[in-house]
N, C-alpha and C positions, 0 to 999 in steps of 0.2 A: 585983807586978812584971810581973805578964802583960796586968794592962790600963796597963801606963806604956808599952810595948812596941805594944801596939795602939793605942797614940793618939801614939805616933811614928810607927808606920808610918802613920797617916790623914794627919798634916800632912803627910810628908815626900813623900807621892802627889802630889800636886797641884804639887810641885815639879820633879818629873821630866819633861822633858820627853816626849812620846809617841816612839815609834817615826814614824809620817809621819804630819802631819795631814791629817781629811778635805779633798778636794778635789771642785771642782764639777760636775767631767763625769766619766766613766767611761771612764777611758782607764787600762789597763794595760800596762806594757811587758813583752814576754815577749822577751831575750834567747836568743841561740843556745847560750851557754853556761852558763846558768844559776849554780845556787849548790850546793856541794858539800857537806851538814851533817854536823855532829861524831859523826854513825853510818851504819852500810851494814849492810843487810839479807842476809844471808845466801844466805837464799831466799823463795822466796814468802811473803809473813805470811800468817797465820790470822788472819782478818778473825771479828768477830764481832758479831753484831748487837745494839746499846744497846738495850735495851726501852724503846720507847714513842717513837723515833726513829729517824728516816729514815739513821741514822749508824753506820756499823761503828770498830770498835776493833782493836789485835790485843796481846789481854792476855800475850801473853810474849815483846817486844821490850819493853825500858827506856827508853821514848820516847814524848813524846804524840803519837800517830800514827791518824790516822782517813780514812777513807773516807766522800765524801759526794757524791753528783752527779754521779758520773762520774769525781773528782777524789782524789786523796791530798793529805791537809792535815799537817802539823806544825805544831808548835808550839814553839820551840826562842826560848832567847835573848831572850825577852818580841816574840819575830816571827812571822808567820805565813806560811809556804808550800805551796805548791800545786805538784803534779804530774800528771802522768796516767801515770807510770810509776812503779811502789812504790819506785825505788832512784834515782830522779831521772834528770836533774838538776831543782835546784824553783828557782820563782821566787817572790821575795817580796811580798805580797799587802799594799800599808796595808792598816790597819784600820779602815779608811772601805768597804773592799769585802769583807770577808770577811763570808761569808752569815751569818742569824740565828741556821741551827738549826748550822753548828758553835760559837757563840760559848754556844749555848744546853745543850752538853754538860754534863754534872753534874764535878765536882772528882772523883766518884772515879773518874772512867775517866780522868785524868790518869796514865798512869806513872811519871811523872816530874814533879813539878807544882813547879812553883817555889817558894820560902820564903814570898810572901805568902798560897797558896793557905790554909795551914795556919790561919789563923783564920776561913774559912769555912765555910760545911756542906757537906757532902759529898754531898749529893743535892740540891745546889743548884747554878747557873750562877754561874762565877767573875764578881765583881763587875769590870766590864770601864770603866763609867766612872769608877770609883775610880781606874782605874789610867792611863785616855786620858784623861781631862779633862773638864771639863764642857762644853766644843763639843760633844767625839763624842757624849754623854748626851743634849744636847740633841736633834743631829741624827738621833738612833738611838732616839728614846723609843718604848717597848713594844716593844724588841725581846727584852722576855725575857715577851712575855705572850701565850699562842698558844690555839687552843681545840684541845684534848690530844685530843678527840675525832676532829678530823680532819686527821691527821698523816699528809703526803703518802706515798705508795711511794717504797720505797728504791732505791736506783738500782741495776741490774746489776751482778755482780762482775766485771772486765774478767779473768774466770780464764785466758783464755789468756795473759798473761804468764808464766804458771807455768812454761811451756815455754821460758823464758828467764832462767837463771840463771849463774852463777858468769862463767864467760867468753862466756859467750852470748847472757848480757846486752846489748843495744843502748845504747852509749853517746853517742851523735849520734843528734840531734834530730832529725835527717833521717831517719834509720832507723826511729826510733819511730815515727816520721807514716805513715810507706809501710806499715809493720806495723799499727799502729793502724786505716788506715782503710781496712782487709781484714777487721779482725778485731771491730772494736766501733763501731756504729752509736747507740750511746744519744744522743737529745738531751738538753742540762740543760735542769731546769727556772728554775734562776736566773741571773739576767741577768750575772754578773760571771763563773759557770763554763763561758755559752754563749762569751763574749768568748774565754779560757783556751785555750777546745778550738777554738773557731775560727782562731784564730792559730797553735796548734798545727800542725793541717791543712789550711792555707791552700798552696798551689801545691803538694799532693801530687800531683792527675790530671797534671799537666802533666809533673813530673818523671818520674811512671811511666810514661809512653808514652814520654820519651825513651828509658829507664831498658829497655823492653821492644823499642823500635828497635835500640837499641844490641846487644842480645841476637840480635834478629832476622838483624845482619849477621853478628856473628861466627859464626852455625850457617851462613849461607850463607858465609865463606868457608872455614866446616870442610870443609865437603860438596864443595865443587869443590875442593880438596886432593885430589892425586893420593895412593894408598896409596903409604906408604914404602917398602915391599916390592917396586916397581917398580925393575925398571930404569933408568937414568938416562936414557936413549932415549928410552923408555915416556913414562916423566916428563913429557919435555920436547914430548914427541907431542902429549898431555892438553892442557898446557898452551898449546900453537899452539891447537889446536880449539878451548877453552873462549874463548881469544882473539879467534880469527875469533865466531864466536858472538856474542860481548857485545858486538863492532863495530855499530853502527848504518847497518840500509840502506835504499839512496835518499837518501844522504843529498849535497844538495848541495855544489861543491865551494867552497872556501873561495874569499872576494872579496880583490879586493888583492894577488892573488900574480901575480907576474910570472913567466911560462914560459918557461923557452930554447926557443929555435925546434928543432925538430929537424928534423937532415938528411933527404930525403924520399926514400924507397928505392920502386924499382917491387917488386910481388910477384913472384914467383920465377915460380911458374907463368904470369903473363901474358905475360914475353921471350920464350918459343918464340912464341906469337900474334904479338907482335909480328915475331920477327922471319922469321914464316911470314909477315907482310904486306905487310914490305920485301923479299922477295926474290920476292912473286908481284907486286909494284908493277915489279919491276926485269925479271921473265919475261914478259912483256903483250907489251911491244914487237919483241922475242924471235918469238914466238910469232904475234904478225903477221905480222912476215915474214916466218915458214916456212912460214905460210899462205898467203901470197901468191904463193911461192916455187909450192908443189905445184900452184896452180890452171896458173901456165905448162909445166909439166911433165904428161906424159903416162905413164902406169902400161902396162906393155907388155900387159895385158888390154885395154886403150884403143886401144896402136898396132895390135892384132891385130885388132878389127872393124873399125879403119881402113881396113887394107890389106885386105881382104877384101870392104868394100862399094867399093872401088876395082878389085877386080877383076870384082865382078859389073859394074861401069858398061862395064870393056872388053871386055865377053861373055868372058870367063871366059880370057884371055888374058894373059900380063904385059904 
């Protein structure tokens, strides 16, 4: 019965259509909302290292769940997704792009491995073209043949997320990116997990300088905020000065404006001048001719040598 069983399940492979078939360029779509799979991590997994690959595991979640490159992989649903955050959200991955050495995992680090697993060995790689077709086989040959001796370093554990759990978790994409690329620098070494994290952190610097502008204003308009504890006077003192202040000077005045003419008043102190000028304009002629006046008149110290060289002329007689 066990081998009528195993030679239905071999015809019936071939039958089922794959998940996506390979495609010719390397183009991944990484959505902003991702896909939301049929478990949630608690908290941080325990990652642990496969011997004799570049690939962690975490043996007590119920789920085939691995770390490789920078990246969190599942395997759920005969699908494969990838994250850069252990609790997502993931995107899903054809299996035209997913890397060699996750594909090249042994069966028993599956969790959770699917009903076909069970007639394979278990320190063996699931048989992957049995189950994609013979295109992906073609296109994929010796991807389960590596020389064991020189099995690349394993990629960083991105352990600060750990500091991010239950409600603190970052669930927008946006967030993770800003977080991310402060906190983990790794580059991949394979060309579909560079793509992933690229996309991932593509227009972070740009948002963080808004993101730090934005910040920048509201502490300056904390700080010129008058204290509460002022008077409403006070207050409103503050806020004239802070006003005049942030006015810009020298500054030209606007074109195009049409002025009322205004009424033209002399200055206060110049009317006395003035009208010291019209009344010495009006005293001139005055003044002439009181001069002119004195010269025909005679001052009686005038009439008195008068008469007096008039009496020496009559030897001294009247």
């Amino acid at each position: 019965m066990r081998y009528v069983l195993l030679a239905m399940a071999i015809l019936l492979a071939p039958a089922i259509p794959p998940p996506a078939q390979a495609q010719t360029q390397l183009s991944i779509g990484i959505s902003d909302r991702g896909f939301t799979l049929g478990f949630m991590m608690s908290t941080y997994p325990t990652l642990v290292r496969i011997p004799g690959y570049p690939v962690y595991y975490d043996p007590r979640v119920d789920a085939n769940y691995f770390f490789y490159d920078g990246l969190y992989w599942v395997y759920e649903d005969d699908n494969w997704y990838s994250s850069g955050w252990y609790n997502g959200p993931w995107d899903l991955i054809p299996p035209a792009y997913v890397p060699f050495f996750i594909l090249r995992i042994p069966v028993r680090y599956y969790r959770r491995p699917p009903a076909y697993f069970r007639y394979w060995r278990a320190g063996d790689a699931p048989r992957w073209g049995e189950r994609w077709g013979r295109d992906w086989e073609r296109q994929h040959s010796g991807w389960d043949r590596w020389d064991r001796r020189s099995v690349p370093v394993a990629a960083p554990l991105p352990s600060y997320q750990s500091n991010y759990i239950g409600n603190r978790y970052p669930r927008q994409r946006e967030q993770q990116r800003m977080i991310e690329s402060r906190s983990y620098r790794y580059q991949p070494r394979e060309a579909v997990s560079r793509q992933i994290l690229e996309k991932r952190r593509q227009g972070v610097p740009a948002r963080e300088r808004e993101q730090q502008q934005q910040n920048l204003q509201q502490q300056q308009r904390r700080s010129t905020q008058p204290p509460p504890n002022l008077p409403l006077q006070q207050q409103r003192t503050v806020r004239s000065q802070q006003t005049i202040q942030q006015q810009p000077r020298n500054t030209p005045p606007p074109q195009n404006v049409q002025r009322q003419p205004q009424p033209q008043a002399w200055p206060r102190q110049n009317v006395p001048q003035q009208q010291q000028r019209t009344q010495q304009q009006h005293a001139q002629p005055a003044q002439r001719a009181r001069g002119a006046d004195r010269k025909g008149e005679q001052s009686p110290a005038d009439k008195g040598k008068k008469q007096r060289g008039n009496d020496q002329d009559n030897g001294g007689h009247p």
